[in-house]
C-alpha positions in Angstrom: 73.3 -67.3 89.0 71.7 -64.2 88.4 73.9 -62.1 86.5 73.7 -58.9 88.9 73.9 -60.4 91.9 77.9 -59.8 92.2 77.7 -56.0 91.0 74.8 -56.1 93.7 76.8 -57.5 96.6 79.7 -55.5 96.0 77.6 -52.5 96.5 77.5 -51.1 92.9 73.5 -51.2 91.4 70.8 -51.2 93.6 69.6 -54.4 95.1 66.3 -54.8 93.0 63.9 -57.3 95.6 60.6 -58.0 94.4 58.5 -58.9 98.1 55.4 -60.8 97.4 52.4 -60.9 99.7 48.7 -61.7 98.9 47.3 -59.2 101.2 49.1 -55.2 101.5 47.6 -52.2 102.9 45.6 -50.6 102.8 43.9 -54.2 104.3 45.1 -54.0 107.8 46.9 -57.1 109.6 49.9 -58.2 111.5 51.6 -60.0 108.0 50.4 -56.9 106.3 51.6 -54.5 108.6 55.2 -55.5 108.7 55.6 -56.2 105.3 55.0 -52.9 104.3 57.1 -51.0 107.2 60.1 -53.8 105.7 59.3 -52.8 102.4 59.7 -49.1 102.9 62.8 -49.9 105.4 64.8 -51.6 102.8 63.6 -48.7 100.4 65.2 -46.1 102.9 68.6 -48.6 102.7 68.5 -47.9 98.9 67.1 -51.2 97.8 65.1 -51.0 94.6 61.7 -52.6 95.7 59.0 -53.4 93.8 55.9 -55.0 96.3 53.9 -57.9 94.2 50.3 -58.0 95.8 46.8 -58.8 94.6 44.3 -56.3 93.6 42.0 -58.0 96.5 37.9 -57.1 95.9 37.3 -53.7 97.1 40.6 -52.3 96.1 39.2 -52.4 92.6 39.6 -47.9 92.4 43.6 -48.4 93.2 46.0 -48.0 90.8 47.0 -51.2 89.2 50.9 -49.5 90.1 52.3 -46.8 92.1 55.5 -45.9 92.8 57.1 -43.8 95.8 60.0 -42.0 96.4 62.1 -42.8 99.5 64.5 -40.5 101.1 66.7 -43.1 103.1 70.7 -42.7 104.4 71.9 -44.4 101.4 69.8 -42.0 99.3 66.4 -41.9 97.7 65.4 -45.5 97.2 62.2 -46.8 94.9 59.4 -48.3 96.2 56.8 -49.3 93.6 53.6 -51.5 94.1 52.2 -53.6 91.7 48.5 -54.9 92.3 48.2 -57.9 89.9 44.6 -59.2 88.4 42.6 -61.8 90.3 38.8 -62.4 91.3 36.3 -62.8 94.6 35.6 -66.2 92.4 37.5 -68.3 95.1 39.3 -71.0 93.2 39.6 -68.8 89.9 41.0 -65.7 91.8 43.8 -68.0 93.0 44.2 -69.2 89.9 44.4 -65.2 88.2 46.6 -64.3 91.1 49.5 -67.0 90.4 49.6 -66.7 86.7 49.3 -63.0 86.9 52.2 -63.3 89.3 54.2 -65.9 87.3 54.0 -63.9 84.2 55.2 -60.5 86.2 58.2 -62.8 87.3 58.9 -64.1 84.0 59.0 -60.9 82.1 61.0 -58.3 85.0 64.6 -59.4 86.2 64.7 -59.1 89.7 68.1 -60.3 92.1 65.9 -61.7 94.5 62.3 -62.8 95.4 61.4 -62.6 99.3 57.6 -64.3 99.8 55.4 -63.8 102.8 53.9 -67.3 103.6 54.4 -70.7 102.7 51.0 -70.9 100.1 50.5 -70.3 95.9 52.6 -67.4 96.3 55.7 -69.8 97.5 54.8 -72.1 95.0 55.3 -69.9 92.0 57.8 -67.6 93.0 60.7 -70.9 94.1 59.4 -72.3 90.6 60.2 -68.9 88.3 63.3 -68.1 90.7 64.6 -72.1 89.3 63.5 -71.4 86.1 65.0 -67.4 86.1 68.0 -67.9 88.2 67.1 -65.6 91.3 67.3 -66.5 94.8 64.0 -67.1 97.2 63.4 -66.4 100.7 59.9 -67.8 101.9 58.6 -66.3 105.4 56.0 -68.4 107.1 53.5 -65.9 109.1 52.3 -67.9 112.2 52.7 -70.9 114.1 50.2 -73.7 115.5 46.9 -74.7 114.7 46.5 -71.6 112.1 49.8 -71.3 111.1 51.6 -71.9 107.6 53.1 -75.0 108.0 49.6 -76.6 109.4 48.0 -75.0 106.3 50.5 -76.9 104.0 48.7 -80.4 105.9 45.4 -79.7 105.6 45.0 -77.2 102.8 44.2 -77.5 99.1 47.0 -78.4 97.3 49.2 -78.5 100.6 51.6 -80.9 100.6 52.3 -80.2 96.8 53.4 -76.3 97.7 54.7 -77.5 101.3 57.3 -79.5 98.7 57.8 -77.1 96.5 58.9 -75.0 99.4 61.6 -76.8 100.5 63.3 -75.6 97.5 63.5 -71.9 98.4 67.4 -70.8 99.4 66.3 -69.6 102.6 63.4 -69.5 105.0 62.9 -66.7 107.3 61.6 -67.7 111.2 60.5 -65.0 113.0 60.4 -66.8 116.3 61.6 -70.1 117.7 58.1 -71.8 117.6 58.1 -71.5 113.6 61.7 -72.2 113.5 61.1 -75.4 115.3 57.7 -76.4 112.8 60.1 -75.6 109.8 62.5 -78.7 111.2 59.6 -80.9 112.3 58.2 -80.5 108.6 61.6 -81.6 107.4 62.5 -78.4 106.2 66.7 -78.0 105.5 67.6 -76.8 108.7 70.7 -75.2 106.6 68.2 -73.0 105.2 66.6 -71.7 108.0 67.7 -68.1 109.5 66.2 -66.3 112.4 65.2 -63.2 111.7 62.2 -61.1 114.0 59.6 -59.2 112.7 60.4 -55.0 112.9 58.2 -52.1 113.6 58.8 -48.4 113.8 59.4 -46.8 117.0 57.2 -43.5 117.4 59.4 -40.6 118.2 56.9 -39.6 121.4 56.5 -42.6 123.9 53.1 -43.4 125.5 52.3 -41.0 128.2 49.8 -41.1 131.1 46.7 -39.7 130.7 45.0 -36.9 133.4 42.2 -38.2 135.3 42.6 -41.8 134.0 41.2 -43.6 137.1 38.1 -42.6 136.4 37.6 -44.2 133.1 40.4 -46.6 132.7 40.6 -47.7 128.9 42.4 -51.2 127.4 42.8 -51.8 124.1 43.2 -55.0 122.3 44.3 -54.6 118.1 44.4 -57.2 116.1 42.4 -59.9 113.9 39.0 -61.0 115.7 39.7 -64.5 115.5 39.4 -67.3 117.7 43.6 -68.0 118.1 43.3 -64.5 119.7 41.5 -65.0 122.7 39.6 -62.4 122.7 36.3 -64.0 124.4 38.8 -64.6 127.2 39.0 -60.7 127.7 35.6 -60.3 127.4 34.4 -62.8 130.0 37.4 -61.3 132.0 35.5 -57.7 131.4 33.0 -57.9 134.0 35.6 -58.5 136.8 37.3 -55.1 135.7 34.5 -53.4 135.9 33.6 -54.6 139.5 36.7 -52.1 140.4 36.3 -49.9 137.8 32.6 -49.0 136.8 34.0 -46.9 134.5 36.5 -49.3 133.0 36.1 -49.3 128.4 37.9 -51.8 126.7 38.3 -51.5 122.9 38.5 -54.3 120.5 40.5 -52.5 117.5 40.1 -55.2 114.4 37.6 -56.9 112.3 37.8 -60.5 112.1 35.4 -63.5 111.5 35.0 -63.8 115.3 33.3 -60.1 115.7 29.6 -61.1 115.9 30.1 -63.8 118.6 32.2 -61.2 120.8 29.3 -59.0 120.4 26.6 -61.6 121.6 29.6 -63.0 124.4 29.3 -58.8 125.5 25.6 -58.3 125.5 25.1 -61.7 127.1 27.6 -60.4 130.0 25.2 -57.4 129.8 28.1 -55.4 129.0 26.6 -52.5 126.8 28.2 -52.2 123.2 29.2 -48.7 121.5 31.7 -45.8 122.0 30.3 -45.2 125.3 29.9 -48.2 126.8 31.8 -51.5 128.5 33.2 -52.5 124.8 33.7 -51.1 121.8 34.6 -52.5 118.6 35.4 -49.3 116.2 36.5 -51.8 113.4 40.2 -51.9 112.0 42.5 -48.3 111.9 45.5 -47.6 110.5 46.3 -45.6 113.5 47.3 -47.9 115.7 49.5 -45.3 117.8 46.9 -42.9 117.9 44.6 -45.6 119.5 46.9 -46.8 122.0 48.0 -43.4 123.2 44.1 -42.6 124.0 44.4 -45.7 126.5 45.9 -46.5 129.4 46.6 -50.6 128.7 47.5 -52.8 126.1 46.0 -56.3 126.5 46.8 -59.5 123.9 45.3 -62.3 125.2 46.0 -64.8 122.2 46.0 -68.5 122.4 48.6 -68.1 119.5 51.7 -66.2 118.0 54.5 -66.5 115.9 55.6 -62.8 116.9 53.0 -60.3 117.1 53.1 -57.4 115.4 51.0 -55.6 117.5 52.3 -56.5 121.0 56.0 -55.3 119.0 54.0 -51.7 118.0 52.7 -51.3 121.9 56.1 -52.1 123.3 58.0 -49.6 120.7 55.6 -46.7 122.2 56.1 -47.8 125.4 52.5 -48.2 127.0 51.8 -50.4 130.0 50.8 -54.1 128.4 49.2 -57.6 129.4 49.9 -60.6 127.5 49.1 -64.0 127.8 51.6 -66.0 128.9 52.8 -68.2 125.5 55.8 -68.9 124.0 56.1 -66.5 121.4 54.8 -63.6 123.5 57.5 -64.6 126.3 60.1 -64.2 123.6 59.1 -60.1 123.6 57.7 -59.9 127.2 59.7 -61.3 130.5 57.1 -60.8 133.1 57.6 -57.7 135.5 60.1 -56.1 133.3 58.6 -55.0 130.2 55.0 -55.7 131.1 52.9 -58.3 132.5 52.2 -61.9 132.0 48.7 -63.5 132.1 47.7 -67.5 131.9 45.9 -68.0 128.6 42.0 -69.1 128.7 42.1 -67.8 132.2 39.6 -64.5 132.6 40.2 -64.5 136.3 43.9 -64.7 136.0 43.5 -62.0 133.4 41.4 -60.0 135.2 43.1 -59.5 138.0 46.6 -59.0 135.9 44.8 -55.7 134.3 43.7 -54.9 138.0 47.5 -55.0 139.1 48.8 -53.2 136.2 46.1 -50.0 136.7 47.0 -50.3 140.7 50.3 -49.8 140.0 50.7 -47.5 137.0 53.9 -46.4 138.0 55.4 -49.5 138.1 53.8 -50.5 135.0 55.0 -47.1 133.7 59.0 -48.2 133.8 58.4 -51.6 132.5 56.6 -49.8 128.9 59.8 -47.7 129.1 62.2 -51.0 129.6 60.0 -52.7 126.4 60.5 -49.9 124.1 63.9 -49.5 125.0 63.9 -52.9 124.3 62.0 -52.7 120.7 64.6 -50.2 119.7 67.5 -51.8 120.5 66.4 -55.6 119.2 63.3 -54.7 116.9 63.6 -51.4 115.1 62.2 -51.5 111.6 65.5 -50.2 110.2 67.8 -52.9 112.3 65.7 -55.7 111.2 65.9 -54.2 107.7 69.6 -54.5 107.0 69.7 -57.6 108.6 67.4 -58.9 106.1 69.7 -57.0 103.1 72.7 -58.3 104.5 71.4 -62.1 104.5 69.4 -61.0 100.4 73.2 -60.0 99.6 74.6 -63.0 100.7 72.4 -65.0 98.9 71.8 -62.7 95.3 76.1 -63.7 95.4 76.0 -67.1 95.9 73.2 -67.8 93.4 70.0 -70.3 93.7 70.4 -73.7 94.9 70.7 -76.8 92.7 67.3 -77.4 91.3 65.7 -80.9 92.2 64.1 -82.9 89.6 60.5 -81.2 90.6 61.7 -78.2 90.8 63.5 -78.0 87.3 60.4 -79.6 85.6 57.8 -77.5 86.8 57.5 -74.7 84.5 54.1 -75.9 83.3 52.6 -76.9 87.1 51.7 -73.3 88.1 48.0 -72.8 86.6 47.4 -76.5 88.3 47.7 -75.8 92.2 
């Protein structure tokens, strides 16, 4: 048991969390996104947090650790980033990354270790948490075809972390798709604890903009990637515009799927730019700002675990269109908070945008029902002292008994 974790849970020192994540801003993405507004969140609750990330290529001029002050209602808290060493070499920047992040782990006593998917980082954090005697919580990011625990079948090294991951004290499933993978997968279902993802909600709510009929604007945000379906808006664009010549839809992202959304648009003959049908700006880390200059929010994935960014358009409270999957239902019930589209369906989708512009009013109270919604259920700071309350619970009780490969594999990290 790690030897603060009493003086921790009966509110004396601050709870010191290290949360680990491959990828943190300033690279933009849903896993990104709401691992930092935790971190910062649980900083605010007057949690001592220190963020493990990679120095990922291109962040080369950052400084290898910073550290900010948080003013929160238990005090001023400590946030600190760490960017440890790795490589654009693929399999020797995974490599650099784990041992990096092995020795940090080895050499700082933490109370607890809370990791954002189930891959290396799992692997080495539930190894030095054995080996240290803190607690882990794993958080898988996504569900289906691209999510974590259909990485851990397929991926390098899979089913050797995917076992090593059954040894963490406690998973984190933000919605009841991943929830129900983790049991499939033969994950402890004792281990398992619901907990949503949690975004800020923006003290101004979305408001109408003047002479919006004549150029209506959607936006999408998000990754440009194929689970997103995008290329189902796009082919849905041309309908819109039949009723709204003026009609711009921005793709707010970058992605792997960007240049054949750009062929999909200039095949439609649906001119490309600022000015035109579609516009893809590239990623921002103004999300509000962009949503606020438009008068819809579209996600038309294939798949989500819970999306961030359906969570951020709800907690501002513009009019939305969704596609009509599981983990979108569990934000969105269709007519209330926003409307409800048939994946892989650009007609259906089409004229679900038509509806929500010919009835903006309407479409007007159901943003204000979702962000009431957001900040009743979803608020960063409600979601973050859930999470302390169950990190708490756990630095108390200790780590879980070790199992043979777990106990043994102080030497196995430098071999994934």
């Amino acid at each position: 048991m790690n030897a603060n974790a009493h003086t921790n849970a009966d509110g004396g020192q601050p709870l010191k969390l290290a949360l680990i994540t491959r990828r943190y801003p300033p690279l933009i993405g849903g896993a990104e996104k709401v691992l930092s507004y935790l971190a910062e969140a649980l900083a605010r609750e007057g949690a001592d947090v220190t963020v493990l990330t990679s120095r990922a290529p291109g962040l080369e001029a950052l400084p290898a650790e910073e550290e900010l002050a948080i003013e929160g209602r238990r005090g001023a808290g400590r946030l600190r980033v760490v960017r440890l060493a790795t490589s654009p070499v693929r399999f020797l920047g995974t490599w650099l990354y784990m041992r990096s992040l092995a020795r940090w782990l080895g050499e700082h006593p933490v109370d607890l270790a809370y990791v954002s998917m189930l891959k290396h980082d799992a692997y080495v954090a539930v190894g030095a948490g054995r080996r240290r005697g803190f607690p882990v919580v794993l958080r898988p990011e996504g569900a289906g075809a691209t999510g974590d625990l259909a990485w851990q079948s397929w991926g390098r090294f899979g089913r050797r972390i995917g076992a090593r991951c059954k040894e963490a004290d406690a998973i984190v499933a933000i919605s009841r798709e991943i929830d129900r993978e983790l049991r499939q997968a033969g994950y402890d279902p004792s281990t398992i604890r619901p907990l949503p993802n949690g975004v800020p909600v923006p003290a101004q709510s979305w408001q109408k903009r003047p002479g919006w009929r004549d150029a209506p604007r959607a936006s999408y945000v998000g990754r440009l990637a194929p689970e997103k379906g995008i290329d189902t808006l796009v082919a849905a664009w041309p309908s819109v515009r039949e009723a709204h010549p003026g009609a711009r839809l921005t793709l707010v992202g970058e992605g792997p799927q960007r240049p054949a959304l750009e062929a999909q648009a200039r095949g439609l003959g649906l001119e490309l730019g600022p000015s035109g049908a579609i516009d893809l700006p590239g990623a921002s880390s103004d999300v509000a700002g962009e949503l606020r200059r438009s008068d819809l929010f579209v996600l038309p994935s294939r798949e989500e675990g819970m999306s961030v960014a359906l969570l951020e358009a709800m907690a501002l409270g513009i009019p939305l269109v969704a596609s009509s999957i599981p983990g979108n239902r569990r934000l969105v019930a269709d007519f209330k908070h926003g409307r409800l589209a048939p994946p892989d369906d650009p007609a259906a989708l089409a004229r679900t945008i038509l509806d929500q512009w010919a009835n903006l009013d309407r479409a007007f109270h159901m943003g204000r029902a979702a962000r009431s919604r957001v900040r009743d259920e979803f608020s960063i700071a409600a979601v973050a002292r859930r999470h302390l309350a169950l990190f708490r619970q756990l630095a108390a009780r200790g780590t879980r008994p070790a199992t043979e490969d777990a106990a043994g594999s102080g030497s196995t990290e430098g071999k994934t």
